[in-house]
N, C-alpha and C positions, 0 to 999 in steps of 0.2 A: 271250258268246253262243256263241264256238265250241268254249270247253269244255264246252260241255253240249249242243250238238245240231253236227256236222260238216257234215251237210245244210244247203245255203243256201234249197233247197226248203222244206225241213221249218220251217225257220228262218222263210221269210214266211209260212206258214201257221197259224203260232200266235205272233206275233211280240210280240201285245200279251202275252200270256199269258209269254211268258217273257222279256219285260223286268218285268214284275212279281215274279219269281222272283226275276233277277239284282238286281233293287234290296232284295227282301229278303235275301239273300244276301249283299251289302254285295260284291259281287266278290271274294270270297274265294277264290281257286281250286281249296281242298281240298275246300271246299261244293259249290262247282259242278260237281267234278268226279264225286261221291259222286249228285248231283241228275242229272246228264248221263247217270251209270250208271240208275239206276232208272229216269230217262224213257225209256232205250234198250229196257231191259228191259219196260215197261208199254207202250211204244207213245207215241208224243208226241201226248198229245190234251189238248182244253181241261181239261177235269176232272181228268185227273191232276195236271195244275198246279197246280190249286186244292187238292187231298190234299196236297200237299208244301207249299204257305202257310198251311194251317188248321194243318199240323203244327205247323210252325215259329212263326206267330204265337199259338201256344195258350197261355194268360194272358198274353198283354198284347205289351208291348215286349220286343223281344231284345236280350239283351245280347250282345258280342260274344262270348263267351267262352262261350256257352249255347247258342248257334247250331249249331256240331258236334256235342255232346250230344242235345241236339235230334233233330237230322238222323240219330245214330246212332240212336237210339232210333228211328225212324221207320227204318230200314228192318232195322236190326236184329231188331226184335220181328216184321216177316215173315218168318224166315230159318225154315228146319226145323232142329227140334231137336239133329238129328244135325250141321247146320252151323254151328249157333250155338257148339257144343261142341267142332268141328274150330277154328273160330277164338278162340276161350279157350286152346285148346291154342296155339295158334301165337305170339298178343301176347302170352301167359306163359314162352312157353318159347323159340322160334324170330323172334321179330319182325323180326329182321334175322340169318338168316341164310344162310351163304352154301354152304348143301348143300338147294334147294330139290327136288332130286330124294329126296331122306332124308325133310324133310318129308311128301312128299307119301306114299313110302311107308308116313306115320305115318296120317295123317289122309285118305287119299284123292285120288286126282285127281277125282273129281267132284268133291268139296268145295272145291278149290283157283281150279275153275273157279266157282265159283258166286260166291266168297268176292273172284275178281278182277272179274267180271259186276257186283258193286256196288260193285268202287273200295274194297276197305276192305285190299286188297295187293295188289301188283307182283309178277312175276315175271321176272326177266331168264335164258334159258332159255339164252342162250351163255355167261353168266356163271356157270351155277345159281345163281341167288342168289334171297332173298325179301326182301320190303320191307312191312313197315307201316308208315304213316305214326306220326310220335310222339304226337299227339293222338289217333287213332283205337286206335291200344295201350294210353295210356294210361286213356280211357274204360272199355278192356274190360277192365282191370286191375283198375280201381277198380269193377265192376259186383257189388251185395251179395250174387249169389248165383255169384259167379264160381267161387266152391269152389276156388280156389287158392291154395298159399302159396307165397310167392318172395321175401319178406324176413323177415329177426331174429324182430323185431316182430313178424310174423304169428304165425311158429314158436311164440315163447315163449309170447304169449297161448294159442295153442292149446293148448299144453302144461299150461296151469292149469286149463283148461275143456276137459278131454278130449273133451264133446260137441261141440265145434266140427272134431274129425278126422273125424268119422263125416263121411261122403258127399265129403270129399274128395279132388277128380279130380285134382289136381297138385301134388307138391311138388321147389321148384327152389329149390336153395340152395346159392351160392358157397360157396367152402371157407371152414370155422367150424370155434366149436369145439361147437356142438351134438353131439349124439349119438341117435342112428336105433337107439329101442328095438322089441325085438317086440312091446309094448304098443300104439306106435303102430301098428304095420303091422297089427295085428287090427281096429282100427278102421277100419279106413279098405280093408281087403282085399275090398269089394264095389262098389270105385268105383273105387281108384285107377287111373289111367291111363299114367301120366308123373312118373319119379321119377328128379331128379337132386341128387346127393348125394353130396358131397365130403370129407362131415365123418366122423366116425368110427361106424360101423356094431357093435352093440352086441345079440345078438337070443340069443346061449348058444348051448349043443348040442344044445339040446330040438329038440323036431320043426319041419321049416322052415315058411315062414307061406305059404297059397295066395291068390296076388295073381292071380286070372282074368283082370280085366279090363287087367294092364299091358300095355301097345305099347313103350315105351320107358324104358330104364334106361342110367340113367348114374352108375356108381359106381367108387372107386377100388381098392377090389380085388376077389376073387370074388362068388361071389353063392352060396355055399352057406346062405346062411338063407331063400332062396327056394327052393318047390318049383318047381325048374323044368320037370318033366313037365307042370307046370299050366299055364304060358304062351300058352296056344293062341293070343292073341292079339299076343303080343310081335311086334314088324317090327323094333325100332334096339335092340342092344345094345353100350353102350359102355365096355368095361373096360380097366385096365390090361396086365390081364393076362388070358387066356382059360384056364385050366386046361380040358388035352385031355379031361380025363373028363366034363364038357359037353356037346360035340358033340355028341353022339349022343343025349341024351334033349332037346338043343333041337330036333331036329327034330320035334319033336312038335307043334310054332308052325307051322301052316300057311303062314305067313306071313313066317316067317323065314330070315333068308340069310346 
């Protein structure tokens, strides 16, 4: 009960109403804590109670393991668009990690604020650190229109069905031995947002490829097959090496530092 409302006022005011919760809930503390955010956020009144048990009891019995799910979808699917998208970026890319001031200047501090408002991440601000829960990353990982790739598996399927690059916002892949054609980056150069990539970079001397929509790039050596005059949106670049002749036309990224 005091995960989900702090107030002992508030607590006798709807008491019956939110022992009904906590027993559908099963006292789970991640539920409740997720359930606690949104009542804080709606107001703690009888009805919104009832909106979070029709959620969660909608066809039938819960299992325990459909409960989160559940719940995710349920306040998930109220998020704005723009925030829905800040947090795909983050359980794909950053879910733990521990430059939450980098983050934020990836995806926003409103979004950040929004995204801890309903408990679906932490932020420890003396540590900079960020925190998704493993079950709440997991869900948004596994969501079908997450338009991310971040494993083998993803990579290679995609690679046989080039239609499946198009509209993809993220790709994050540990050092492999893949290869990052300019085939792929055309596809995918009117969406991609977040690209990190450790494997070998493959794109020729032909003309570089304009990636508008990047914020973040993380590769191991330059980035001359990117137009970088076109970055406007870029905030985190992360290379080995920064060749000086650079500089100057990344300033063209409003937003970069």
């Amino acid at each position: 009960m005091e995960i989900m409302c702090e107030n002992p006022e508030i607590r006798d005011l709807i008491k019956d109403d939110l022992d009904r919760v906590v027993k559908v809930c099963g006292g789970i503390p991640l539920v409740l804590k997720i359930v606690g955010a949104h009542l804080r956020k709606q107001e703690y009144k009888s009805d919104h109670c009832t909106q979070i048990l029709e959620a969660l009891q909608k066809g039938g019995r819960i299992k325990e393991d459909d409960l989160s799910n559940r719940l995710f979808h349920f306040v998930y699917d109220k998020l704005e668009v723009s925030t829905q998208e800040a947090f795909l970026d983050i359980c794909c890319s950053f879910h733990n990690s521990r430059a939450a001031s980098t983050v934020e200047f990836i995806v926003g501090a409103d979004q950040l604020t929004v995204l801890q408002e309903v408990a679906f991440l932490d932020i420890d601000k003396e540590n900079d650190s960020l925190f998704v829960h493993d079950i709440i990353g997991s869900i948004g990982r596994t969501l079908p229109n997450s338009r991310r790739i971040f494993d083998i598996n993803s990579w290679c399927e995609a690679e046989k069905d080039e239609t499946k690059l198009k509209g993809i916002n993220g790709v994050l892949l540990p050092r492999n031995d893949c290869t990052l054609e300019k085939r792929h980056l055309n596809l995918m150069k009117n969406s991609l947002r977040i690209l990190k990539w450790e494997g070998r970079i493959d794109v020729g001397e032909t003309e570089a490829v304009t990636l508008p929509e990047l914020r973040y790039i993380y590769a191991p050596g330059d980035i001359s097959w990117v137009n970088v005059e076109a970055l406007h949106k870029l905030a985190v670049l992360k290379l080995e090496k920064l060749p000086t002749k650079l500089t100057g036309p990344l300033k063209a990224s409003p937003k970069f530092q």
